[in-house]
N, C-alpha and C positions, 0 to 999 in steps of 0.2 A: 465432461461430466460435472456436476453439481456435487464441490466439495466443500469442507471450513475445513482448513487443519488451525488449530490454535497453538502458536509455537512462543512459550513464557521463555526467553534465554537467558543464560546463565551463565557466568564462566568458563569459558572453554578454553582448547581444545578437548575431548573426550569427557571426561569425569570432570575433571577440570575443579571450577569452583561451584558445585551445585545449587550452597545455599545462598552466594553472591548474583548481582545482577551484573550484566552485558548487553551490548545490540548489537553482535557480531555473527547472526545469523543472515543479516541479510542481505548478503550476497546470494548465501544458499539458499532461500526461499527464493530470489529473481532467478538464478541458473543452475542448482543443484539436481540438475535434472539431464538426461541424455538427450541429445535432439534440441529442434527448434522447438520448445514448447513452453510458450510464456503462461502465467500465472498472473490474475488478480494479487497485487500484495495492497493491505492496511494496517495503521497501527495504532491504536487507544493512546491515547497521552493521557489520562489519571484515572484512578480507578474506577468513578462513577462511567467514566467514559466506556465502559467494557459494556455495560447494558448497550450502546448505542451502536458499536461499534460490531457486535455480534448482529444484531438485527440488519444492519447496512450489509454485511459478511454473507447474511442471507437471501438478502434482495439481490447481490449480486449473481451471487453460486446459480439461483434457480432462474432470474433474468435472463441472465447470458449462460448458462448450460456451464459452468466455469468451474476448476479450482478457486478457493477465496485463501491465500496465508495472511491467520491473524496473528503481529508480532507484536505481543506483550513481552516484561522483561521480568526481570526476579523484583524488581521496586515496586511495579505495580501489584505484580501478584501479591508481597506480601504488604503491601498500604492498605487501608482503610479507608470511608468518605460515605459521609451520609448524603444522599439524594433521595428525591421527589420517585419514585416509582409511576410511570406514566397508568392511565387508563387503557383497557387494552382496545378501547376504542377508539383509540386517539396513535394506534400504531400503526406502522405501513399496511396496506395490503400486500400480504407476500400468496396469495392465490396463484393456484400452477394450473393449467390447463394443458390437461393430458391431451395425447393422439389419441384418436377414435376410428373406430372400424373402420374400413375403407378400404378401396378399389384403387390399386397401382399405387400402393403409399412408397411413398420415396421418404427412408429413414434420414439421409444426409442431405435432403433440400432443405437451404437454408432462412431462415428471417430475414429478410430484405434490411430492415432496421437494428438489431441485437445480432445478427448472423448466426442463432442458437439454433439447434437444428429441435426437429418436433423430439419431445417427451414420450415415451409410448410406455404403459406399464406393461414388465413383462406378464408375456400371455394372451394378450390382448389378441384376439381372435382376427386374423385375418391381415394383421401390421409385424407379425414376427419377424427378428430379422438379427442376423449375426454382428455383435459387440466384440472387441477383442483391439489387442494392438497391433495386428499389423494393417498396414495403412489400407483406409477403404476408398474408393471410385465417388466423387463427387456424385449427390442425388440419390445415387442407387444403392451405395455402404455394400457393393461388392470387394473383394478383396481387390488391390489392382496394383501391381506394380508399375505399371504406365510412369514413366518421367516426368511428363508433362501435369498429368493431373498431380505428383507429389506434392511436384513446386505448387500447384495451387493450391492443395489442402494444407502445407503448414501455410504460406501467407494465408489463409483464411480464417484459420485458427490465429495468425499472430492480430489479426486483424481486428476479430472480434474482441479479446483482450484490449488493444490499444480504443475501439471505440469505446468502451465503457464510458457514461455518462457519469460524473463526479463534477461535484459543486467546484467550482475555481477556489481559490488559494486567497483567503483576508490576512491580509498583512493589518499591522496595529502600528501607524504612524500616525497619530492627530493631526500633526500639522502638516504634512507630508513634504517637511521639506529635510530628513533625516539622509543623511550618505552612507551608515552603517547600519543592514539587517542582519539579524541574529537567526539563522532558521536553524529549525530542531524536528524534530521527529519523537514519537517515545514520549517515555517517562522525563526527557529530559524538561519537559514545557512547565514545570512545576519552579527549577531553578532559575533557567531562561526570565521567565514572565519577574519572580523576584529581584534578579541583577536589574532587570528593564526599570525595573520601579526604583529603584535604587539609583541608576542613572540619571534620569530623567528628575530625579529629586535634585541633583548637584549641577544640572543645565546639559547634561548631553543629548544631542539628538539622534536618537537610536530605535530604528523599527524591531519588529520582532514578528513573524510568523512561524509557524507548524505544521507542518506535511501531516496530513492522517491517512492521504493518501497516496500513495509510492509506485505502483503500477496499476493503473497508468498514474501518470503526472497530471496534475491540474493543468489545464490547456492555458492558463493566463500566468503559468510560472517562468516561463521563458521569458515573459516579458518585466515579472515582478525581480526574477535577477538583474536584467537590464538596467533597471531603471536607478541600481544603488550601487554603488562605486566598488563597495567592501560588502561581501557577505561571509558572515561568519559562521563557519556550520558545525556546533558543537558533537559529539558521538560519542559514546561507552564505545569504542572500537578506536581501528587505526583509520579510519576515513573512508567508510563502505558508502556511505549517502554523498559525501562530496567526491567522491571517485563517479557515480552515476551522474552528477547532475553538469561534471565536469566535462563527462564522455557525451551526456545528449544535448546540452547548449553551451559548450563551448565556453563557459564562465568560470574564470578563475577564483572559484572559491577559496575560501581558507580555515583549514579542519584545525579542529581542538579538540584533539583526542585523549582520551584516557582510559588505560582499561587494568583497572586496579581491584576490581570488584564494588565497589560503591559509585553513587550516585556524585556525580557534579556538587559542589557548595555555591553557594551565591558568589561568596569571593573570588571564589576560582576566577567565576564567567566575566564578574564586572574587573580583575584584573587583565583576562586576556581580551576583551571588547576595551579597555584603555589604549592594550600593548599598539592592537588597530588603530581603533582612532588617530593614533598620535603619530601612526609608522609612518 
């Protein structure tokens, strides 16, 4: 179904630090959930970015029938940034095209391309048909406990999720000939991008890119870890995005974690991108 949860994190566990930032939710946005059931997850890296990043949140959700989690943190919620306010005629088309009346409508036949099943508003004369969680019969969205068909209703559901189309992954190397990237996620791309300048002022050669996207992965990230000796994955957590990116290509990342309630310093980063460099 077509969701956005928007989830600002904060300090945890529980109560934890409410008015402090974290990005220690996001494990629990990828599998906080019973079952095989994956999720859309994104994440805004600065505040302007939250306009852009909701509107993406909703081309997803209503595209692919999907959950969307958007993960801001307590830094961006309470930052500020002036932008440009687009024309609203210059925004995506997010148009839905409902089910219509019809003869032998099949609720759970899928989109050959997005694999979202049809939309039908409730009511809808002549396409009614029973929603609920326990699991339904491919095409037909009758109840079914069949074996056969389960296995293929979650792969189908993991399926659609993993197709989602997203832009590939721009790394910032100029000369592309840097052996240490810096990738970040979050609010942390505001630190990151300063250390990078910083570096690069005194001769290091040092890439830097930003995940906005997390599930799925940009399909050209497996290859953009490949290609650099040292990736350095900075986190407000204990290494929730380098534990993911460790588990799905097999790339020994290396996490610089902190979770003290405040954001990364510049120093921090270009001290621990040196510690790299020089290991």
């Amino acid at each position: 179904m077509p969701l956005i949860i928007i989830d600002v994190q904060r300090g945890g566990p529980s109560t934890g630090l409410p008015t402090k930032t974290e990005q220690s939710d996001l494990l629990q946005a990828m599998y906080g959930r019973n079952g095989e059931s994956p999720v859309a997850v994104i994440a805004p890296s600065h505040a302007s970015d939250c306009f852009d990043i909701a509107i993406e949140a909703a081309r997803i959700a209503t595209t692919y029938r999907v959950p969307v989690f958007i993960l801001s943190d307590g830094y961006i919620a309470n930052g500020s940034e002036p932008w440009m306010i687009p024309s609203v005629d210059s925004l995506p088309d997010l148009h839905v095209e409902f089910a219509k009346t019809q003869e032998d409508f099949m609720p759970y036949l899928r989109d050959p391309k997005t694999l979202a099943r049809p939309w039908a508003i409730p009511g809808t004369k002549g396409i009614e048909h029973r929603i609920g969680g326990l699991e339904k019969a491919d095409k037909t969205g009758a109840i079914s406990y069949e074996p056969a068909n389960h296995d293929l209703m979650v792969r189908a559901r993991a399926a659609k999720v993993a197709g989602i189309e997203v832009p590939d992954l721009v790394v910032d190397d100029p000369n592309g000939d840097a052996t240490v990237l810096i990738l970040g996620w979050g609010s942390t791309y505001g630190p990151i991008a300063s250390a990078v300048e910083s570096l690069r002022a005194n001769g290091e050669k040092v890439a830097q890119a930003h995940l906005r996207y997390i599930n799925p992965f940009p399909k050209n990230l497996g290859a953009v870890l490949e290609k650099y000796s040292k990736v350095l994955v900075p986190e407000m957590n204990l290494g929730q995005l380098a534990m993911l990116l460790r588990s799905q290509f097999l790339k020994d990342v290396i996490p610089c974690n902190q979770v003290r309630g405040l954001p990364f310093t510049t120093q921090e980063l270009i001290d621990s991108t040196m510690a790299v460099i020089h290991a």
